[in-house]
C-alpha positions in Angstrom: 23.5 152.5 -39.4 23.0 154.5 -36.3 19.7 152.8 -35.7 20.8 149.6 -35.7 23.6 150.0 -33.3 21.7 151.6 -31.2 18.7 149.3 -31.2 20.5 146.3 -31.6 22.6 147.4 -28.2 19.7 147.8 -25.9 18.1 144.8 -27.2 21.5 143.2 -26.2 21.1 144.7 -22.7 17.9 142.9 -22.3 19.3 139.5 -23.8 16.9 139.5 -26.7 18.2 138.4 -29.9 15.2 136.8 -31.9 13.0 139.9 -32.5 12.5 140.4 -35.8 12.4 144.0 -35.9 15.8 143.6 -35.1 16.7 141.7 -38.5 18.7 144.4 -40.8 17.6 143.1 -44.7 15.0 146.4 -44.4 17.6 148.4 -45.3 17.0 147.4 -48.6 13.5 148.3 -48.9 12.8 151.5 -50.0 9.2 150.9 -48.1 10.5 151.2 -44.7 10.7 154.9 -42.8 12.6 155.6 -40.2 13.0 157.9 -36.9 16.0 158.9 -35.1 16.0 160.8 -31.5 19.6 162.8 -31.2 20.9 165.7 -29.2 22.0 167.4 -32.5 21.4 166.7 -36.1 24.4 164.6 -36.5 25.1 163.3 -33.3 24.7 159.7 -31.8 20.9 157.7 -31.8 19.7 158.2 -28.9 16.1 156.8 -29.4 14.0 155.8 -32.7 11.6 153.7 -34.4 10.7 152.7 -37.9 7.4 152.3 -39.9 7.3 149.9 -43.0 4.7 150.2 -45.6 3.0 147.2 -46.5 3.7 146.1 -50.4 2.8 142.9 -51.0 6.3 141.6 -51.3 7.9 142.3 -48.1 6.2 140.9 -45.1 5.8 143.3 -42.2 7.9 142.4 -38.9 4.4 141.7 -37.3 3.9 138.6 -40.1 7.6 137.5 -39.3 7.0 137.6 -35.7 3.6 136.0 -35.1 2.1 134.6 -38.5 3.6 131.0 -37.3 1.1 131.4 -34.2 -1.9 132.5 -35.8 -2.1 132.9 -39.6 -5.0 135.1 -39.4 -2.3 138.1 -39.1 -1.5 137.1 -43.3 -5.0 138.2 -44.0 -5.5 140.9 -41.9 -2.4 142.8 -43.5 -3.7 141.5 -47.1 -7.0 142.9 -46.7 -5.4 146.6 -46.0 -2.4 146.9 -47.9 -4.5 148.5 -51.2 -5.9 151.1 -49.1 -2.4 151.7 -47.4 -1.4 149.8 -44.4 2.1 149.6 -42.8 3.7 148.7 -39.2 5.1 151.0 -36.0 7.9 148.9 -35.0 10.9 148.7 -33.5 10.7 151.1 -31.0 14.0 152.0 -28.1 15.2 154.1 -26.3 18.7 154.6 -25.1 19.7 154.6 -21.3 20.6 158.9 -22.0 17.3 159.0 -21.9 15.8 156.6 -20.4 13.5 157.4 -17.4 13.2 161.5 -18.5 9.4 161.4 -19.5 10.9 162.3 -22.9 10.7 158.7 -24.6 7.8 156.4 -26.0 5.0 158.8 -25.6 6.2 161.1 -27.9 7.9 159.0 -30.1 4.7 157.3 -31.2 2.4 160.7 -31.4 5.4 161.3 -34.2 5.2 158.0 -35.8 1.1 158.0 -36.4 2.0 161.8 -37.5 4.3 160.4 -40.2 1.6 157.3 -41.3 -0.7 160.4 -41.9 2.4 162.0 -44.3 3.4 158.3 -45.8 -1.2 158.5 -46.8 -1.5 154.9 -44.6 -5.3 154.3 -43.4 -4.3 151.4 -41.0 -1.2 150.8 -39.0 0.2 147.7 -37.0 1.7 147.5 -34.0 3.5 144.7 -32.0 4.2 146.2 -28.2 5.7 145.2 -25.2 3.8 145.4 -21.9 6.1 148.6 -21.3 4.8 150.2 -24.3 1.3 149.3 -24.4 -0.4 152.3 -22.0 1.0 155.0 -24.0 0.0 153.1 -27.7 -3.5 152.9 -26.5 -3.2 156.8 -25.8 -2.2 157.3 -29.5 -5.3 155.6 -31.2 -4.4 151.8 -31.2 -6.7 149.2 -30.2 -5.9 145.5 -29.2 -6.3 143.0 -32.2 -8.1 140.5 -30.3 -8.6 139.1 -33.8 -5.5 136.8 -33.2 -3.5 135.1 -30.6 -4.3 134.8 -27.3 -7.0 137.6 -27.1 -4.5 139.6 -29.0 -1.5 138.6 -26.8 1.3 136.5 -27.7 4.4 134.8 -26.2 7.3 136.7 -27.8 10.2 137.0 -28.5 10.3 134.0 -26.1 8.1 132.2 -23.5 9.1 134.2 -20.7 7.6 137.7 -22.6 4.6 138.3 -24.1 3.6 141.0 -26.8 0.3 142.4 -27.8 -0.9 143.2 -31.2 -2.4 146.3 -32.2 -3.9 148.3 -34.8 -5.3 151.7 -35.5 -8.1 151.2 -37.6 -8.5 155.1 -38.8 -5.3 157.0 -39.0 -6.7 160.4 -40.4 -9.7 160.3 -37.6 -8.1 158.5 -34.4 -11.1 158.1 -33.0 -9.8 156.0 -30.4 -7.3 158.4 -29.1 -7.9 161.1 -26.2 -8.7 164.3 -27.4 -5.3 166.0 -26.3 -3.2 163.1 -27.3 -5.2 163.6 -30.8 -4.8 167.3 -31.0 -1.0 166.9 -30.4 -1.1 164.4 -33.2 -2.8 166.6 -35.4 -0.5 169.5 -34.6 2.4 167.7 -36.0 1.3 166.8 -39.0 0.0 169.5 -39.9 3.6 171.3 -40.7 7.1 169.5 -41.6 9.0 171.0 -38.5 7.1 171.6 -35.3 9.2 172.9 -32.0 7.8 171.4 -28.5 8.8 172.1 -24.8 8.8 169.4 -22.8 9.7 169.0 -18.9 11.4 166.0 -17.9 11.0 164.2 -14.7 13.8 165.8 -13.5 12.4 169.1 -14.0 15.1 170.4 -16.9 13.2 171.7 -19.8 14.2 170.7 -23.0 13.1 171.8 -26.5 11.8 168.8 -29.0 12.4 169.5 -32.8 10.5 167.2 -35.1 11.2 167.3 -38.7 10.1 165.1 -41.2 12.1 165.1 -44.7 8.8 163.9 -46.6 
């Protein structure tokens, strides 16, 4: 419930409404994983993400979003899900932290950390032009399978969104060597403690814990 307040708020702040990352029936499916950014272990979203795991009977928000554009997305997700494919999606930060150097960047080296834990070979990815330097950095490539050279009008014709995929989550061979080794690093152990520097020159210490 924090997640969805606190995405569905900044989503509000951008007048977006028809995402469908933003829908709320995955809370029901015991397939979907998600990441919360807080000050303290109890304390107010201030950041977060999710990953759902492709199963055959859920459609990922990727299918939702764009399979009415190009169908070719149907098959893509088909042809992976045995092996173990899923989606990075729904990624936000809150205006706390907004502008700190602290968000996307290291949100995502945690999210292709947990697909490793969750045993997914692929993962999916639908980014905004914000987003998209910083998924390239993490091992995603454009799926210029589909759409417009991978690119899409959406959530509305003003916006557009690429589609990604990283083809080999174990291996990232697509990701820079440090962004890789960082990867590696996290999922390597449940907790892992990093100091980061904002832009504002505070230093801060980042705990990630996964409870799988």
């Amino acid at each position: 419930m924090k997640f969805i307040e606190g995405h569905t708020h900044v989503l509000e702040v951008f007048g977006i409404t028809q995402i469908t990352s933003a829908k709320i029936d995955w809370v029901l499916n015991p397939d979907v994983y998600v990441v919360l950014v807080s000050e303290t272990p109890d304390g107010p979203a201030l950041g977060g993400g999710r990953i759902h795991i492709a199963n055959g009977i859920n459609p990922l928000p990727i299918e939702d979003a764009v399979g009415h554009m190009d169908e070719r997305i149907y098959k893509m997700v088909e042809e992976r899900t045995e092996a173990g494919t899923g989606e990075f999606c729904a990624l936000w930060n809150s205006w706390e932290i907004a502008g700190l150097g602290i968000g996307s960047i290291y949100l995502g080296r945690t999210f292709i950390a947990l697909a490793y834990r969750l045993k997914l070979k692929t993962l999916f990815g639908l980014c905004a032009p914000a987003t998209y330097r910083n998924s390239v950095k993490i091992g995603f490539r454009i799926l210029r399978e589909i759409g417009i050279d991978g690119k899409f009008y959406y959530p509305k014709e003003q916006l557009t969104a690429t589609s990604l995929l990283v083809e080999d989550i174990e291996g990232l061979p697509l990701a820079p060597e440090d962004e890789r080794n960082e990867i590696f690093r996290l999922r390597s152990e449940k907790i892992t403690k990093t100091e980061i520097v904002t832009s504002k020159g505070a230093k801060i210490e980042l705990t990630t814990d996964f409870y799988i």
